[in-house]
C-alpha positions in Angstrom: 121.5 100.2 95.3 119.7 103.3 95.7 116.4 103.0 97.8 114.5 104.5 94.7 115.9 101.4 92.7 115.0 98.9 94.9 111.1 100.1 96.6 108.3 101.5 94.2 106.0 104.6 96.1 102.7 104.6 94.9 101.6 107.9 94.3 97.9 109.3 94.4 96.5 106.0 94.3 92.7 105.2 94.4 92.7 101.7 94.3 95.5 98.9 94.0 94.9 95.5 91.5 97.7 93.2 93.7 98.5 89.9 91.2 99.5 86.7 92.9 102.4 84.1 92.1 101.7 83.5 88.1 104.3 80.6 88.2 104.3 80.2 84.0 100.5 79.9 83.4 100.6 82.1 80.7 96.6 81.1 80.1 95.3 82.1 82.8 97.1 85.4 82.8 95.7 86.5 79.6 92.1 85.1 81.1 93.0 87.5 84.6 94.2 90.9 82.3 90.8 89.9 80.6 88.7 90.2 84.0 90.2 92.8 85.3 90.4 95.3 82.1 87.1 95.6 82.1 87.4 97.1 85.7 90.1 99.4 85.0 89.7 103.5 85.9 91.6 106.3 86.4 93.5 106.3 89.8 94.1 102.5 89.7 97.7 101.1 89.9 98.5 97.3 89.3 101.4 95.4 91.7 102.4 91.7 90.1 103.7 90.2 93.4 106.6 87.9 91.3 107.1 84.6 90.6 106.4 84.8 87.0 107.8 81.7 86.0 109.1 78.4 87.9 106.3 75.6 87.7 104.1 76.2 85.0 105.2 75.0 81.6 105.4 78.6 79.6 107.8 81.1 81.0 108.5 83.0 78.1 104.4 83.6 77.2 104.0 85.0 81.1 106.4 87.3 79.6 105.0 88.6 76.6 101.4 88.6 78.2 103.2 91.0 80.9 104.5 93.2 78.4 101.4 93.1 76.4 99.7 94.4 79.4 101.5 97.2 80.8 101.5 98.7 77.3 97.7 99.0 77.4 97.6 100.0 81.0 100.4 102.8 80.8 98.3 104.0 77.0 94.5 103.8 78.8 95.2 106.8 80.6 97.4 109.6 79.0 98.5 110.7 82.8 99.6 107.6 83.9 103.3 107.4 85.3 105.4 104.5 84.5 105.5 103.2 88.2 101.8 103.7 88.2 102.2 99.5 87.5 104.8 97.3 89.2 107.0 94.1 89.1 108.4 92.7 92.2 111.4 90.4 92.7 109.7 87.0 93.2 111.8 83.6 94.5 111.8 82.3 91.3 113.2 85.6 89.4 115.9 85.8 92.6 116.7 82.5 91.8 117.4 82.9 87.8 119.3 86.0 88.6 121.8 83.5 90.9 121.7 80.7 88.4 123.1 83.1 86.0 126.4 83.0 88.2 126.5 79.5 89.2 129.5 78.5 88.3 130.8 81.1 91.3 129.0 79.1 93.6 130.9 76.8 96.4 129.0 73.9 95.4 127.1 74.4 91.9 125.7 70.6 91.6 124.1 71.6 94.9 122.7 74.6 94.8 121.1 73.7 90.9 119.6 71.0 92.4 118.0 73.1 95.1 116.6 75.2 92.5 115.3 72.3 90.9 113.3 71.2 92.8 111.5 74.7 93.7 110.2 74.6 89.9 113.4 76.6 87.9 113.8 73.7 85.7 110.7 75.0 83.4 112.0 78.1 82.4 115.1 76.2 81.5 113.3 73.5 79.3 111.0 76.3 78.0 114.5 78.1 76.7 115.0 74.6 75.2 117.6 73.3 77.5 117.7 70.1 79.8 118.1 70.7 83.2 120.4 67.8 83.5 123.1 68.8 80.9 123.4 71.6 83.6 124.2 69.1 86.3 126.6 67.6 84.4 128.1 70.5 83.6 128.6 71.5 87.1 130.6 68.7 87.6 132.5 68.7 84.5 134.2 71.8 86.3 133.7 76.2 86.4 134.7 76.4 82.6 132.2 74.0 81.3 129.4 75.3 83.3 130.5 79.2 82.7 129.8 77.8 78.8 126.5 76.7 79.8 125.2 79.4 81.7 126.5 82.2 79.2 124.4 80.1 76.5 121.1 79.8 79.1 121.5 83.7 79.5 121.4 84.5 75.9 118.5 82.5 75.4 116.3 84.7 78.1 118.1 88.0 76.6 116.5 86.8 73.2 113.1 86.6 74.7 111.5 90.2 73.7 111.1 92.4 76.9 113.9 90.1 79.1 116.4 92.7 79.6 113.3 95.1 80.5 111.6 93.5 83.1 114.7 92.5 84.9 115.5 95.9 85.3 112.0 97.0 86.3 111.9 94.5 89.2 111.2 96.0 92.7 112.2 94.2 96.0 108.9 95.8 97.3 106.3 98.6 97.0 103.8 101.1 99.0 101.8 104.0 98.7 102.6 107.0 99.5 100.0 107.5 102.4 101.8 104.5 104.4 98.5 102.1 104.3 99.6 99.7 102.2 103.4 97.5 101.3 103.4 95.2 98.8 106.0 92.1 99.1 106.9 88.8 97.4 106.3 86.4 100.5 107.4 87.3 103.7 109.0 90.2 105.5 110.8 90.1 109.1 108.3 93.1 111.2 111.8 93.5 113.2 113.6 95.2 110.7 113.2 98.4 108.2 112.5 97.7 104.6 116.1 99.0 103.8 117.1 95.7 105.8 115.1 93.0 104.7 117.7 91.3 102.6 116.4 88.3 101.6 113.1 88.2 104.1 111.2 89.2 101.2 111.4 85.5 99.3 112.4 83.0 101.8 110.2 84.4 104.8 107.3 83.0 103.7 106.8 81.0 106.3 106.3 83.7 109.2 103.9 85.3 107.2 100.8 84.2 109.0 102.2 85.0 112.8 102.7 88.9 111.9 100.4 89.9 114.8 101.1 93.7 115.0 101.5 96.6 112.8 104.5 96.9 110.4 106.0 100.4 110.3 102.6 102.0 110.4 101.4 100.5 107.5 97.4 99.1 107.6 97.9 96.3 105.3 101.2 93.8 104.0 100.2 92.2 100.7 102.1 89.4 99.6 101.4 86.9 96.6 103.8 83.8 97.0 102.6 81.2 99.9 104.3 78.1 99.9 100.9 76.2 100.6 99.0 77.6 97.9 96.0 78.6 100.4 93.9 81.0 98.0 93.1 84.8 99.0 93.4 84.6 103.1 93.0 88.0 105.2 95.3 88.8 108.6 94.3 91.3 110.5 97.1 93.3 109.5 97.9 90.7 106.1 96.9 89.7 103.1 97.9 86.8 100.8 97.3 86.1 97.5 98.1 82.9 96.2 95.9 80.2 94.5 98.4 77.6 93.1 98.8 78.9 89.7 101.2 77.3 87.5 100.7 74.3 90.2 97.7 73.1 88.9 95.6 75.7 91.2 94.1 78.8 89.9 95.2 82.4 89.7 94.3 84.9 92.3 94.5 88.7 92.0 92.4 91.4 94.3 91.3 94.9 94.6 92.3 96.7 97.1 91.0 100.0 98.4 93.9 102.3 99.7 92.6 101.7 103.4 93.4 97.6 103.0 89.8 96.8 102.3 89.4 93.6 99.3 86.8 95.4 97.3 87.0 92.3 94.6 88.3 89.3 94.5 89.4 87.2 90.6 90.2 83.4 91.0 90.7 82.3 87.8 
């Protein structure tokens, strides 16, 4: 994967609207484009910081409400540039993409549990399938549960705009002045973007002790935090994540291109 396929650069930027974990609230999506149209200008990009379903109860609307979106954002301004708004690879999308190949997995029953309970099963109930036919599946053997997840996947590739986003999705972005990188939830300082792996969804946790700059860049923007905390400010972090979709609210900024929270939308 080429490093133009997996990192967005943000080019002449004036200002950056960074969207938290939605998790499937669909509702308070449309509510947040709402707010934040009314704000929108020439020179503004817009980063969704993934997780767009898992949790919340409609998957599939999240999707269309994205879609809806970025066709009014990319037609406001006849000079904007398709990666002048961005989609990043959440947890819960990196998950769906690995449940679609379950049955190559050592231990299937296992690992669809695991995804279980980290909120997958809503997408799979708002496709209309129970999340335990899957477990039984699993143990029913690789050709049973190769049936199942070829059926789950054409579900999703019959949701309008699937196939698209999936293919859009960025492991992380940054503009082009080196201020500001945008990721999922964590990222390991230690190592260059090109060798995150998977730090970008399951290093969530070490978020809150980066204590030093990261590769030059002012300001690390993430939007998934396992403990829901709201819009909190590092010196040299920021994280975005009101519960959404987890019976909290959802949490978006705007960000100058210096790192500065010039608004703040908690809806």
């Amino acid at each position: 994967m080429s490093q133009s396929e997996r990192f967005t650069v943000l080019r002449a930027t004036d200002r950056v609207w960074a969207i938290g974990a939605i998790h499937g609230d669909s509702n308070k999506l449309m509510a947040l484009h709402d707010t934040i149209a009314e704000d929108i200008r020439f020179g503004d990009r817009v980063v969704y910081l993934g997780n767009y379903w898992g949790y919340g109860t409609d998957g599939p609307g999240v999707l269309e409400e994205l879609l809806r979106f970025r066709n009014w954002f990319l037609s406001f301004d006849p000079f904007r540039h398709v990666d002048d708004l961005v989609y990043l690879r959440g947890a819960q999308e990196e998950m769906w993409w690995k449940l679609m190949q379950l049955q190559f997995a050592p231990n299937p029953a296992e690992v669809l549990t695991w995804m279980l309970q980290r909120g997958m099963g809503s997408m799979m109930q708002a496709l209309g399938f129970n999340p335990e036919e899957g477990a039984l599946q699993a143990k029913e053997g690789t050709l049973a549960l190769t049936y199942w997840t070829n059926r789950l996947r054409q579900a999703a590739r019959a949701l309008p705009g699937h196939d698209a986003l999936q293919n859009a999705l960025k492991r992380a972005a940054y503009t082009d002045d080196g201020a500001l990188l945008f990721v999922h939830a964590g990222l390991d300082i230690d190592k260059p973007l090109a060798r995150q792996a998977d730090s970008f969804w399951w290093a969530a946790r070490s978020f809150t002790e980066i204590n030093r700059p990261y590769r030059g860049f002012q300001r690390i923007v993430r939007g998934y935090d396992p403990d829901a905390s709201g819009i909190v400010e590092g010196e040299y972090t920021i994280s975005i994540d009101s519960g959404a979709g987890r019976g909290g609210r959802l949490a978006a900024v705007r960000l100058a291109v210096t790192g500065e929270i010039e608004q703040r939308v908690e809806i």
